[in-house]
C-alpha positions in Angstrom: 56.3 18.1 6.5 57.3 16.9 9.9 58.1 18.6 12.8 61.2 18.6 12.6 62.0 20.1 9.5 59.7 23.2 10.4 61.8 26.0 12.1 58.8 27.6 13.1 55.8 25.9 14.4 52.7 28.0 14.4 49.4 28.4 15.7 48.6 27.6 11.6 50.3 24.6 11.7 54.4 23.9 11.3 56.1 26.1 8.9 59.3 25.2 7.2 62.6 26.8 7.4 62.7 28.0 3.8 59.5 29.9 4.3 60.8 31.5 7.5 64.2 32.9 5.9 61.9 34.5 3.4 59.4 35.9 5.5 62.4 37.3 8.1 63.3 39.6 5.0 60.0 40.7 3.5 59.1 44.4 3.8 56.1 44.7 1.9 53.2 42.9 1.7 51.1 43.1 -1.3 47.5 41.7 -1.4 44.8 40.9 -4.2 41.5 41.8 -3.6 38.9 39.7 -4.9 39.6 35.9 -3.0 42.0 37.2 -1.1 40.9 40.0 1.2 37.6 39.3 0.2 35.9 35.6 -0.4 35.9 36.5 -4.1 31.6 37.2 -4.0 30.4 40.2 -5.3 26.9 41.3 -4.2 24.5 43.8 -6.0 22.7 45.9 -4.2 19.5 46.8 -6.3 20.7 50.1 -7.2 23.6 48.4 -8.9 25.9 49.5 -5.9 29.1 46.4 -5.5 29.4 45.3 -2.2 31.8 42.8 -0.9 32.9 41.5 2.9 35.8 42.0 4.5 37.0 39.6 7.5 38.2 42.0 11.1 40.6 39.6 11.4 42.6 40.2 8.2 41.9 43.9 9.0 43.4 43.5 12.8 46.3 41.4 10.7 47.2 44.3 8.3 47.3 47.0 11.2 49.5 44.8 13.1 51.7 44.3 10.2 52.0 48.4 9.4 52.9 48.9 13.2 55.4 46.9 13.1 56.8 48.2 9.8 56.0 46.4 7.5 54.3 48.0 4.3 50.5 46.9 2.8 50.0 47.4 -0.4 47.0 46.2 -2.4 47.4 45.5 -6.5 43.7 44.0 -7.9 41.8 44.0 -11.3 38.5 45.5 -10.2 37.7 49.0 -9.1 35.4 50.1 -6.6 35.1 52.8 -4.0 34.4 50.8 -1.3 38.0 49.8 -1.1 38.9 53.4 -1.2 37.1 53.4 1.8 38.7 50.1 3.6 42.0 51.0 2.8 41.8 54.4 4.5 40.0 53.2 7.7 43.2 50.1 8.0 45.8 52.9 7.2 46.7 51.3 3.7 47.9 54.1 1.3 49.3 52.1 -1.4 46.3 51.0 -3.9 46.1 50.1 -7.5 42.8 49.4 -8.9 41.5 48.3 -12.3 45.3 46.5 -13.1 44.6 44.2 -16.1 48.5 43.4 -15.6 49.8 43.4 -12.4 53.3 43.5 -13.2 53.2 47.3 -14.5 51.3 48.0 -11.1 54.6 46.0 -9.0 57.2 47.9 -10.8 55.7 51.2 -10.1 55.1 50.3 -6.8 58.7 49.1 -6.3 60.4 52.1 -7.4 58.0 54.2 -5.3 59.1 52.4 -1.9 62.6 51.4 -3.2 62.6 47.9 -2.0 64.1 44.8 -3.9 61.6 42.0 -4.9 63.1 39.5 -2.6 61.6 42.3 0.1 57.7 41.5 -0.9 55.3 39.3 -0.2 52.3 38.6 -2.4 49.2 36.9 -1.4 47.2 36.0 -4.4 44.2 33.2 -5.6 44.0 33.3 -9.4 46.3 33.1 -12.2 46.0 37.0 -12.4 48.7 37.0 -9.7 51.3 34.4 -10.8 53.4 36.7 -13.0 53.9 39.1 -10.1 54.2 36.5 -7.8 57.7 34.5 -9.2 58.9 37.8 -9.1 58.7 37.9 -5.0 60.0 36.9 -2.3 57.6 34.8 -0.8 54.0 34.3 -2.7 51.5 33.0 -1.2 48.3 31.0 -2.5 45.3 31.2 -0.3 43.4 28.0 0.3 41.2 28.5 -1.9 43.2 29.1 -5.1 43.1 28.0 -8.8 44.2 24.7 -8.5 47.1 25.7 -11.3 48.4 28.3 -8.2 48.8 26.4 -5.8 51.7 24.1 -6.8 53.8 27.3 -8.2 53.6 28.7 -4.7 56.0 28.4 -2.0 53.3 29.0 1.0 49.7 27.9 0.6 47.6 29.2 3.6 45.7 27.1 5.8 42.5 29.5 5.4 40.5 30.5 3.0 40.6 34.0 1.2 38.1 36.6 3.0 38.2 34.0 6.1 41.4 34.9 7.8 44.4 34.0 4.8 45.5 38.0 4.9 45.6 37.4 9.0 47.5 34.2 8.6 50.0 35.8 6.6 50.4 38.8 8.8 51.0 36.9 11.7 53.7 34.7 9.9 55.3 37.7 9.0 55.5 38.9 12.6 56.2 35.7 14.1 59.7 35.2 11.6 60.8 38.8 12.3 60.1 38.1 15.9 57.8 41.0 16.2 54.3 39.9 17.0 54.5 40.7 20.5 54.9 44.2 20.2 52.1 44.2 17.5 49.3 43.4 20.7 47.1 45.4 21.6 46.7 47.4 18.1 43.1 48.4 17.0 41.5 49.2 13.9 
């Protein structure tokens, strides 16, 4: 893509004008877990405890986003406690764990916020996530993704999952809506 044709060109790279229209409308942002907040490792600890990394960045991303009024939800397949615990600390208070099918997860979460699905963004890295993500408004493939993602997505991140794709996104978000200025100076 040239210059030209991006309406927006970001710190990320230029991004086109299709992407910006959707992003200026979108609401909700819904995250995976595993590749995406995460870089899709799981560590065992040796009493059989999970534990994964999460990237400040993406954190610092998803507190901007809520500021500025834009909901975080998270939808993933796995369960653990440990993302109890991360979703309380960045303020997250929609979470649905152990979803073998996503979709059931999006339609309850939609009729709990009562938004449209051309309101939502989804950020996902495995073929888990397609079915909810041509439902969306904008879906997003991190970097990283199945190859098979990729191509079905209409924004692939310049980052990898659990390296600063959730960030990226965020600050996409708040850069369309032309709010990323009063999301400085938010902590965590």
């Amino acid at each position: 893509m040239s210059n030209r044709d991006a309406l927006l060109d970001t710190c990320y790279g230029p991004v086109s004008a299709q992407v910006i229209a959707r992003a200026k409308e979108i609401r909700l942002l819904i995250l995976d877990v595993d590749g995406v907040m995460s870089d899709g490792l799981i560590y065992m600890g040796n009493s059989g405890e999970e534990l994964k990394a999460f990237n400040v960045r993406d954190g610092y991303g998803i507190r901007c986003a809520l500021t500025s009024g834009i909901e975080v939800a998270i939808i993933t397949g796995r369960k653990a406690k440990l993302l109890e615990d991360r979703c309380a600390t960045l303020g997250i208070t929609h979470l649905y764990q152990g979803q073998s099918d996503k979709l059931v997860a999006f339609r309850d979460l939609l009729s709990k916020v009562a938004l449209l699905p051309e309101q939502v963004a989804y950020i996902g890295d495995d073929l888990i996530d397609w079915p909810v993500m041509e439902q969306v408004g904008l879906s997003v493939a991190v970097a990283d993704a199945h190859p098979l993602l990729t191509p079905k997505a209409d924004y692939v991140t310049r980052i990898s999952g659990g390296r600063g794709a959730v960030r990226e996104i965020c600050d996409l978000l708040l850069m369309a809506q032309g709010k990323l200025d009063e999301a400085k100076g938010q902590s965590i």
